[in-house]
The first five atom37 places (N, CA, C, CB, O) and aatype in JSON, in Angstrom:
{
  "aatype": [20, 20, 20, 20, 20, 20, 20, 20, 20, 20, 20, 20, 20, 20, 20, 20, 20, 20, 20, 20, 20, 20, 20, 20, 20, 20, 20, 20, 20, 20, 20, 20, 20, 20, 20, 20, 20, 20, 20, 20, 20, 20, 20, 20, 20, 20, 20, 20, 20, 20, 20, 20, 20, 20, 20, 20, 20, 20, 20, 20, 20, 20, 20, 20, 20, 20, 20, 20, 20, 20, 20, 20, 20, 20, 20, 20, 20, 20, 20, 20, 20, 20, 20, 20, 20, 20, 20, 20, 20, 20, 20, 20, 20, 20, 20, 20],
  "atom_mask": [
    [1, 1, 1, 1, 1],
    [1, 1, 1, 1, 1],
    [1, 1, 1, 1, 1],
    [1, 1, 1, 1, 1],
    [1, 1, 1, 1, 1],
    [1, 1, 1, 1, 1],
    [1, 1, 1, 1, 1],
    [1, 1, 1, 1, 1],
    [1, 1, 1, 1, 1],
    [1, 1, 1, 1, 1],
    [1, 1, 1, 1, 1],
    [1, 1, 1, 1, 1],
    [1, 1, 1, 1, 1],
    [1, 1, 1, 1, 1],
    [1, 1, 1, 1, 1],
    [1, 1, 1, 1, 1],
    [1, 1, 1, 1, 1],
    [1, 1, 1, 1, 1],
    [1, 1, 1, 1, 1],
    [1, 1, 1, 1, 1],
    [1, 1, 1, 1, 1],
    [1, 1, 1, 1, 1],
    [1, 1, 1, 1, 1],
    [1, 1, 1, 1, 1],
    [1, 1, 1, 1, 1],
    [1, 1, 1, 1, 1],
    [1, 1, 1, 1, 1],
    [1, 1, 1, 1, 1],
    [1, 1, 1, 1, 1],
    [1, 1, 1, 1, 1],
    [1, 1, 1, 1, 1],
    [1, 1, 1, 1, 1],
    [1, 1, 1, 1, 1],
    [1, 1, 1, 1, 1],
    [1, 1, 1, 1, 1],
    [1, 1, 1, 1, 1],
    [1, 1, 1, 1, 1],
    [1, 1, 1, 1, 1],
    [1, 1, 1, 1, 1],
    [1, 1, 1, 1, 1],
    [1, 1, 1, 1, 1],
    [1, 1, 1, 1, 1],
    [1, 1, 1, 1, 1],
    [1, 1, 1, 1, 1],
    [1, 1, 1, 1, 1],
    [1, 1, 1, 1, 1],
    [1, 1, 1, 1, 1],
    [1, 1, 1, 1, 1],
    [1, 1, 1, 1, 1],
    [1, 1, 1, 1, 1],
    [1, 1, 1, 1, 1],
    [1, 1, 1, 1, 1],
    [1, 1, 1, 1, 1],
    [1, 1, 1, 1, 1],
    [1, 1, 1, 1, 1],
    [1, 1, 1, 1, 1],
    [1, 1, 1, 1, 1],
    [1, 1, 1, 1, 1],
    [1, 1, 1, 1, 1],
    [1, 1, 1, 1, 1],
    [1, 1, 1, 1, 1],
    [1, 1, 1, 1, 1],
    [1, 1, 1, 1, 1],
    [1, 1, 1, 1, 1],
    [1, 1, 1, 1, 1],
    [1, 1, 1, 1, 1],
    [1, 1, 1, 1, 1],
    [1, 1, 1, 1, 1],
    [1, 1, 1, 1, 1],
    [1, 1, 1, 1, 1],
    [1, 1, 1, 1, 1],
    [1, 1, 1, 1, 1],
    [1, 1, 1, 1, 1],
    [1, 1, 1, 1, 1],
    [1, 1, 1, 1, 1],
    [1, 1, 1, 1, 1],
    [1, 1, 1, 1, 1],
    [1, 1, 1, 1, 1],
    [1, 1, 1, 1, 1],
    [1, 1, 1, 1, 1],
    [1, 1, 1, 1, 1],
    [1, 1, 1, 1, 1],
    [1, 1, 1, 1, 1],
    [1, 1, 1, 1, 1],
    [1, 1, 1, 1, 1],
    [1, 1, 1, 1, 1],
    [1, 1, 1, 1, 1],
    [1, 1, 1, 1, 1],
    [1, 1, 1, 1, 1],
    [1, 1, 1, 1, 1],
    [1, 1, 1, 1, 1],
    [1, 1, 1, 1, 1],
    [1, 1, 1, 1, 1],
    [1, 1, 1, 1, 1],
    [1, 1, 1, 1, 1],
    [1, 1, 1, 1, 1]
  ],
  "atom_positions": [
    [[-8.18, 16.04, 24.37], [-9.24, 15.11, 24.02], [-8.68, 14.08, 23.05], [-10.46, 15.84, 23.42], [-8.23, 14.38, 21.95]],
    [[-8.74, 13.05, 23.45], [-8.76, 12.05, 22.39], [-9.67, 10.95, 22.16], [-7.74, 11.51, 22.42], [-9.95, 9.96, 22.83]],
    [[-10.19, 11.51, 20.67], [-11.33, 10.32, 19.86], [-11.34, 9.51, 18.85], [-12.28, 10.73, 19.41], [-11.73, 10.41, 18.1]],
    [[-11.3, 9.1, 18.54], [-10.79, 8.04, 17.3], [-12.62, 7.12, 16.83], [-9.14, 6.48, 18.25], [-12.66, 5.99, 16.37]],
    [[-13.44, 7.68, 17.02], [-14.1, 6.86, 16.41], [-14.6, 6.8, 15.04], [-14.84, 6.78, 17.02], [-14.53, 7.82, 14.34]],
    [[-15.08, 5.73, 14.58], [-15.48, 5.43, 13.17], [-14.14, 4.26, 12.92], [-15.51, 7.05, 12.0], [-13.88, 4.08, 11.73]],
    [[-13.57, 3.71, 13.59], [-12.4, 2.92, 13.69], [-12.84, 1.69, 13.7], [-11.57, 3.17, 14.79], [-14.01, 1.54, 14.04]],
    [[-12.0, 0.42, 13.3], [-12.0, -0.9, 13.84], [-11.0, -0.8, 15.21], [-11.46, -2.02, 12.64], [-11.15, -1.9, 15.74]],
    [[-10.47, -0.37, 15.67], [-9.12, -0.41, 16.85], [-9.91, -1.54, 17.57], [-8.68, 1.29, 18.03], [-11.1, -1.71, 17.82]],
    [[-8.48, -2.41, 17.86], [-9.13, -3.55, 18.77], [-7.54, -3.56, 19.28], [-10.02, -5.23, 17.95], [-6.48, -3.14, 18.83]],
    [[-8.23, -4.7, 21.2], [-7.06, -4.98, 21.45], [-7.31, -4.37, 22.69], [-5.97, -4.58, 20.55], [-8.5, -4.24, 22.97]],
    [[-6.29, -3.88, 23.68], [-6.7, -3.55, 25.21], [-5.83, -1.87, 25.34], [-5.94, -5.07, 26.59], [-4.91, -1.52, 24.59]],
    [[-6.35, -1.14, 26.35], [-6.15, 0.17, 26.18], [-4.67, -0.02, 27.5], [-7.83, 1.32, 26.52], [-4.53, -0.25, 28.71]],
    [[-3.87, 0.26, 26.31], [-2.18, 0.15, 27.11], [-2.31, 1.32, 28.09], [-0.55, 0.48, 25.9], [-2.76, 2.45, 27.9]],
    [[-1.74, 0.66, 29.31], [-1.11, 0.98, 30.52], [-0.15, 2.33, 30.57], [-0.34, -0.22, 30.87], [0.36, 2.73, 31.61]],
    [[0.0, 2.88, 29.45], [0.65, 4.28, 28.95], [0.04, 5.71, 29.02], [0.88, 4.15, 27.59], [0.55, 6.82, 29.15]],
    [[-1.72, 5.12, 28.83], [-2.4, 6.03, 29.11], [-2.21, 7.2, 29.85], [-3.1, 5.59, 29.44], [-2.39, 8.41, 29.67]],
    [[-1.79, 6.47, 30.77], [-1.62, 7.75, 32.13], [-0.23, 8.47, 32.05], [-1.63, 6.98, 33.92], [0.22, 8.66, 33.18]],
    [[0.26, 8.74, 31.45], [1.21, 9.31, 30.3], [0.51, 10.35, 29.78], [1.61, 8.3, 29.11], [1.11, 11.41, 29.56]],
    [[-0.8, 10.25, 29.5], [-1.26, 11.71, 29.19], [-1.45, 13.01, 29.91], [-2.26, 11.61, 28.79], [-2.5, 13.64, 29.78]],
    [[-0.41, 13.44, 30.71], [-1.21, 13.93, 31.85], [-2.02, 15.41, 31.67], [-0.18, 14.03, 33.05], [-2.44, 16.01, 32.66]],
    [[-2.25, 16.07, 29.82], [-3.21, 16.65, 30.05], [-4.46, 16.55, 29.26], [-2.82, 17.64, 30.13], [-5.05, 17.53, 28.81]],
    [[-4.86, 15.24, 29.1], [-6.01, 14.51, 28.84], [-7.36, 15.07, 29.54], [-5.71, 13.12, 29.25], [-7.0, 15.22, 30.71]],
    [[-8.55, 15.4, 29.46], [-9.33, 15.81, 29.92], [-10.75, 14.94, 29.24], [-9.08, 17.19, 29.82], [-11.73, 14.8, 29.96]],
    [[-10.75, 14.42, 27.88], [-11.68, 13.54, 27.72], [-11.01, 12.41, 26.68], [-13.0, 14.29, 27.23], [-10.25, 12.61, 25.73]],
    [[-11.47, 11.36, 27.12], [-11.07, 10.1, 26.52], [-12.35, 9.27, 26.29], [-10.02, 9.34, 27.44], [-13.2, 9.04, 27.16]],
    [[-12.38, 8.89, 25.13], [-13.66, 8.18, 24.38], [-13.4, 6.94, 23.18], [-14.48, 9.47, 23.58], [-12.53, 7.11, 22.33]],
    [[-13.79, 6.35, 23.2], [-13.21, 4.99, 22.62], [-14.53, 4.02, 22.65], [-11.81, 4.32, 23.64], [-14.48, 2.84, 23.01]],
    [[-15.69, 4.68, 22.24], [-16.98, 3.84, 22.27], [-17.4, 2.77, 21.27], [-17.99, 4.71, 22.23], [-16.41, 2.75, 20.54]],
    [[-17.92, 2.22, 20.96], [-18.33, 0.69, 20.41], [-17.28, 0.29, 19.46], [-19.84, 0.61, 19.59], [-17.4, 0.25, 18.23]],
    [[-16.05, -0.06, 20.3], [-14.75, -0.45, 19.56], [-14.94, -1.81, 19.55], [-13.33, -0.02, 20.21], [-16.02, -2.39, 19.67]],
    [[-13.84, -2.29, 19.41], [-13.47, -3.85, 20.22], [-12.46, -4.14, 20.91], [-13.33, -4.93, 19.45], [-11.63, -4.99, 20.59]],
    [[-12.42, -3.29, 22.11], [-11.61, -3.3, 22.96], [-11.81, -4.21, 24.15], [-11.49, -2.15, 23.22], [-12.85, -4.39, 24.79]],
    [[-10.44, -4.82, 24.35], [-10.87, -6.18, 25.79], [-10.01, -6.09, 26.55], [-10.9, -7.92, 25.54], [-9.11, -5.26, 26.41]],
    [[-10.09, -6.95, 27.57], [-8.96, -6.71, 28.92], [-10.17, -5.52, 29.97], [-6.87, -5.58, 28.18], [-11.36, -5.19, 29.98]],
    [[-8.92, -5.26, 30.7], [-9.81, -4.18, 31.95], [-9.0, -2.89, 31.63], [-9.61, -4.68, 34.02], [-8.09, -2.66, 30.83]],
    [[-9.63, -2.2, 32.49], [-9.14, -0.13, 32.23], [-7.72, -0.51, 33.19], [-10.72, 1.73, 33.38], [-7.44, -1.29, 34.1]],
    [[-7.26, 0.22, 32.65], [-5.65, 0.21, 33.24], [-5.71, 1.42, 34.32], [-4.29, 0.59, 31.86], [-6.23, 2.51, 34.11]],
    [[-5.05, 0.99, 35.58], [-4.72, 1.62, 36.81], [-3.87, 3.09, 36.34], [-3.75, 0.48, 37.8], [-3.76, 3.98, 37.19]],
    [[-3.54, 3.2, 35.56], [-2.52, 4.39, 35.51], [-3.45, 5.19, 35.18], [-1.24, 4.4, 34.55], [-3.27, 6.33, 35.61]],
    [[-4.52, 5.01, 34.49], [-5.66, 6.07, 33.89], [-6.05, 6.9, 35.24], [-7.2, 5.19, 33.14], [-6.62, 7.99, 35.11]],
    [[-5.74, 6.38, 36.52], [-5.71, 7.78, 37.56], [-4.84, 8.27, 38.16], [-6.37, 7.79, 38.54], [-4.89, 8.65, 39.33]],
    [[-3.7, 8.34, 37.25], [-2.95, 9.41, 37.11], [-3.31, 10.76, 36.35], [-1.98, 8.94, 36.62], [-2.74, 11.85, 36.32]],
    [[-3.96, 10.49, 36.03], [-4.81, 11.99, 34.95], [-5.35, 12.86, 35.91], [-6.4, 11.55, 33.77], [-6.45, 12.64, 36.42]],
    [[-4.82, 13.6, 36.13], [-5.43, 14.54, 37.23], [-6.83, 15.57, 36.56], [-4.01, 15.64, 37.81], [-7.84, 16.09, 37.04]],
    [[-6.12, 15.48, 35.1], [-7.03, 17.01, 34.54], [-7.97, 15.79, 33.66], [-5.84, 18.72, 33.21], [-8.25, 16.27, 32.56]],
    [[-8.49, 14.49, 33.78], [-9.54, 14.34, 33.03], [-10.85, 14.38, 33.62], [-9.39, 13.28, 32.43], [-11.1, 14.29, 34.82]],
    [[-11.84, 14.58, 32.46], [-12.75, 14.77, 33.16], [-14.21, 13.88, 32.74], [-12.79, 16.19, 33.15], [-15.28, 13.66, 33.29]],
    [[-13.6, 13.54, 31.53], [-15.16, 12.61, 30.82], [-14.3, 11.04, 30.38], [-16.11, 13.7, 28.76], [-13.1, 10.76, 30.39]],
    [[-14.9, 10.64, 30.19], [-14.55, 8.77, 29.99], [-15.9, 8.2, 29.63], [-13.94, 7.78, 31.65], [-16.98, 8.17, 30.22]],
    [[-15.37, 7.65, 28.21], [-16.73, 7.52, 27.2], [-16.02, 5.72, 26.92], [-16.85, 9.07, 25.29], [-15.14, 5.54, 26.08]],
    [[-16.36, 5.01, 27.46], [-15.93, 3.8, 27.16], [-17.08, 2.23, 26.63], [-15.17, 3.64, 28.49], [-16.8, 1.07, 26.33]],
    [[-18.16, 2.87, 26.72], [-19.28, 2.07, 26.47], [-19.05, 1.07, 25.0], [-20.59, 3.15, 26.37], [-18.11, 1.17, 24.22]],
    [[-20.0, 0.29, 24.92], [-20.37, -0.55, 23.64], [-19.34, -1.14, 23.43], [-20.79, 0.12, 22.38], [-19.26, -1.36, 22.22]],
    [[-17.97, -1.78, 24.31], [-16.87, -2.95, 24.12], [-17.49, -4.26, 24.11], [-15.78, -2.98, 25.28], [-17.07, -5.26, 23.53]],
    [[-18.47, -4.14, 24.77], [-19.14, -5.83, 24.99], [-19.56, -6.61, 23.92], [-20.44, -5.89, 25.8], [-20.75, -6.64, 23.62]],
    [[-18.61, -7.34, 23.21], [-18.91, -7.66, 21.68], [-19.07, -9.72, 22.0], [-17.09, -6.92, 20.31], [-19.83, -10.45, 21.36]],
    [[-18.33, -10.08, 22.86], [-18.61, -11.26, 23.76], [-17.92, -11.44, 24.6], [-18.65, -12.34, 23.32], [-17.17, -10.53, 24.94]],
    [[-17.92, -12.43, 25.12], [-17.53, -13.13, 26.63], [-15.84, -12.82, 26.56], [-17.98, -15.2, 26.76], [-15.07, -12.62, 27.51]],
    [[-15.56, -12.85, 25.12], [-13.78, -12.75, 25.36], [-13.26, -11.71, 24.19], [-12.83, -14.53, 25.09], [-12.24, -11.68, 23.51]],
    [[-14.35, -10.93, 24.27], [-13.98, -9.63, 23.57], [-14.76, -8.58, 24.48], [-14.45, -9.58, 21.88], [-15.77, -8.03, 24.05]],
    [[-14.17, -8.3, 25.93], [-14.98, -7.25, 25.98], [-14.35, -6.39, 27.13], [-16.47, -7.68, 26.18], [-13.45, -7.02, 27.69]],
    [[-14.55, -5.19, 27.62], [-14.22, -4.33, 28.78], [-14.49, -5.44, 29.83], [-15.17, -2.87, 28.95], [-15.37, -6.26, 29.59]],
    [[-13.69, -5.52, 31.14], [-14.23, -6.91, 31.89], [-13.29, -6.28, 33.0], [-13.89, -8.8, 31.15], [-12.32, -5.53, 32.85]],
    [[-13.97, -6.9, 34.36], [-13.07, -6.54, 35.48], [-13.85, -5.97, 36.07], [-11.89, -5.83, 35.34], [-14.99, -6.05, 35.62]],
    [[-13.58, -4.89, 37.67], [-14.24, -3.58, 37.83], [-13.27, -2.61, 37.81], [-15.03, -3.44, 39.05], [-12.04, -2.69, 37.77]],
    [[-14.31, -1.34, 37.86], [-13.74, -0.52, 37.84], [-12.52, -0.12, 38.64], [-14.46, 0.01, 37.83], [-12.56, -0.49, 39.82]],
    [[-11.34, 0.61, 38.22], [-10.23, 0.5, 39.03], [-10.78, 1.88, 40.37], [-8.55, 0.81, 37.92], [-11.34, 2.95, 40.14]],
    [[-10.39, 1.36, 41.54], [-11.01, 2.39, 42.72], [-9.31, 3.78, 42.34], [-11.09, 1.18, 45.12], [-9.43, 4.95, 42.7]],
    [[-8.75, 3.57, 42.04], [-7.83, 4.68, 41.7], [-8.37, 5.95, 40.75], [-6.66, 4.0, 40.99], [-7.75, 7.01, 40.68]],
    [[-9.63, 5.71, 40.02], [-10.31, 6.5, 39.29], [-10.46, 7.5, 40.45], [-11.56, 5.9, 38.58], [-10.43, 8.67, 40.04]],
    [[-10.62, 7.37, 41.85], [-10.93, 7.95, 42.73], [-10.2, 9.15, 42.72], [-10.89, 7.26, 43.7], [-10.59, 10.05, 43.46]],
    [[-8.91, 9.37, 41.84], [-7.67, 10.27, 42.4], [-8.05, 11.28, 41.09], [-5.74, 9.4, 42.5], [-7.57, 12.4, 40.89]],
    [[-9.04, 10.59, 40.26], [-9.08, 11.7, 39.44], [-10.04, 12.95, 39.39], [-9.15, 11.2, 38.4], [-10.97, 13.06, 38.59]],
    [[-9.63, 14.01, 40.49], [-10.63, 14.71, 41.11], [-11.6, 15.73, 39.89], [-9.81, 15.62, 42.31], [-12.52, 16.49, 40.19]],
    [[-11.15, 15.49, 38.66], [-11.88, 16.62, 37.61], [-13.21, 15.59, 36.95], [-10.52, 17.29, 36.05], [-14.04, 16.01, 36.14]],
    [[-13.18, 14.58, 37.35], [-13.87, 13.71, 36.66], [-15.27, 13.72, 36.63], [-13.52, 12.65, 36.99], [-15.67, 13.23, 37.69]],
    [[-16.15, 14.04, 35.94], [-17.57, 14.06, 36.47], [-18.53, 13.32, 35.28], [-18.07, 15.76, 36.8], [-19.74, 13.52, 35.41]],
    [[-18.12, 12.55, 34.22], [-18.74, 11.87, 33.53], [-17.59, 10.17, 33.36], [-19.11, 12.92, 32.16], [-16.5, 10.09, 32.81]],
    [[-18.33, 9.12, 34.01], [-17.54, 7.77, 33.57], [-18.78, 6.86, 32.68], [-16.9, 6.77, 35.19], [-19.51, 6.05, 33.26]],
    [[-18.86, 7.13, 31.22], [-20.16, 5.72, 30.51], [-18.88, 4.44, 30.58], [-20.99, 6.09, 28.05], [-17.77, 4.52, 30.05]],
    [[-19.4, 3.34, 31.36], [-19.18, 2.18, 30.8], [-20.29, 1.43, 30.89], [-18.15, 1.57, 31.27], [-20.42, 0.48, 31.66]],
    [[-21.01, 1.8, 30.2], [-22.52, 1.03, 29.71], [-22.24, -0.39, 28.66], [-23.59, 2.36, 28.63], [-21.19, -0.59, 28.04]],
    [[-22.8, -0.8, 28.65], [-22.93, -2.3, 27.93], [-21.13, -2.98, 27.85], [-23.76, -2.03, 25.94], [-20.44, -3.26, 26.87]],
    [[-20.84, -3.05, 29.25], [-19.55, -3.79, 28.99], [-19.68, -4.6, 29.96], [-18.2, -3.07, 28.97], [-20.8, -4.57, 30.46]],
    [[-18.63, -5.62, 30.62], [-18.87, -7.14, 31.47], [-18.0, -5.87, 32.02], [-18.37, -9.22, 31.07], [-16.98, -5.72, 31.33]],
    [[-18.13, -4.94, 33.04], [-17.61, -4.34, 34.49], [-18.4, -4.55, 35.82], [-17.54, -2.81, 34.39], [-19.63, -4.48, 35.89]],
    [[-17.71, -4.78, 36.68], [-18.5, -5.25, 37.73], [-18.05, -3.8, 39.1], [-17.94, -7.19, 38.13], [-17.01, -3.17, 39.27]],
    [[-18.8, -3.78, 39.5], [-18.53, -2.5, 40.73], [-18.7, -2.89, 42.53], [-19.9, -1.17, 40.39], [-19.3, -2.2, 43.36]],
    [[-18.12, -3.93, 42.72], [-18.14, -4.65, 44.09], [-18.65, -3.64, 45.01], [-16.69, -5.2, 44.6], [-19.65, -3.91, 45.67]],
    [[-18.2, -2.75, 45.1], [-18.78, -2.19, 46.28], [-20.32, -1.26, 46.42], [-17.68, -1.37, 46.7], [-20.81, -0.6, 47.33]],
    [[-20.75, -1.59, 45.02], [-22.37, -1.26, 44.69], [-22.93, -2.07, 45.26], [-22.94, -1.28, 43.33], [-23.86, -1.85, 46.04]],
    [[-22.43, -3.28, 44.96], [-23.57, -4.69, 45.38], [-23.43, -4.5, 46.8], [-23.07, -6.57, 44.85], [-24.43, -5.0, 47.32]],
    [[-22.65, -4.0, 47.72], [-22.69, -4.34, 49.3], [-23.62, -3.02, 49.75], [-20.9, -4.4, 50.17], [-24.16, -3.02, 50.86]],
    [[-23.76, -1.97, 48.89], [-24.61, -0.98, 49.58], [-26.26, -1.01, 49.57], [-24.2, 0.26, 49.0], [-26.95, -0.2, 50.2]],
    [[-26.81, -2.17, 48.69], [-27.96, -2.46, 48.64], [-28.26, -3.87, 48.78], [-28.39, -1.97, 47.63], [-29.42, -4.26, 48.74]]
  ]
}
């Protein structure tokens, strides 16, 4: 598990991530974190929660992009919050 909150940490969540490979929850909520979730984060086979909410601080401070479809590979996964961030999920909008 890794949590770090009560932090200022700002800045974008490096591409190293997936380097953790026995990570199981990762949480990093009302930071000021910007850029998009990095593709390597589904390399984590054993995670299972992703707490990423409350980045949306403005237009050029915030979680942004969609979600990476490689999250797909992370079969333990059964909680993703990215609540109040600029993420977009393309293939939501085509099913309704």
């Amino acid at each position: 598990m890794v949590g770090v909150g009560g932090n200022t940490i700002s800045g974008r969540i490096p591409e190293e991530i997936g380097n953790l490979a026995s990570l199981t929850v990762f949480g990093m909520e009302e930071f000021f974190l910007s850029g998009t979730i990095p593709t390597s984060i589904g390399q984590i086979q054993s995670l299972q929660e992703v707490y990423l909410s409350g980045n949306k601080l403005s237009g050029e401070n915030a979680l942004e992009g969609s979600i990476p479809p490689i999250l797909g590979n992370c079969q333990a996964l059964r909680l993703l919050n990215l609540s109040y961030n600029q993420i977009t999920v393309p293939w939501l909008a085509q099913r309704f």
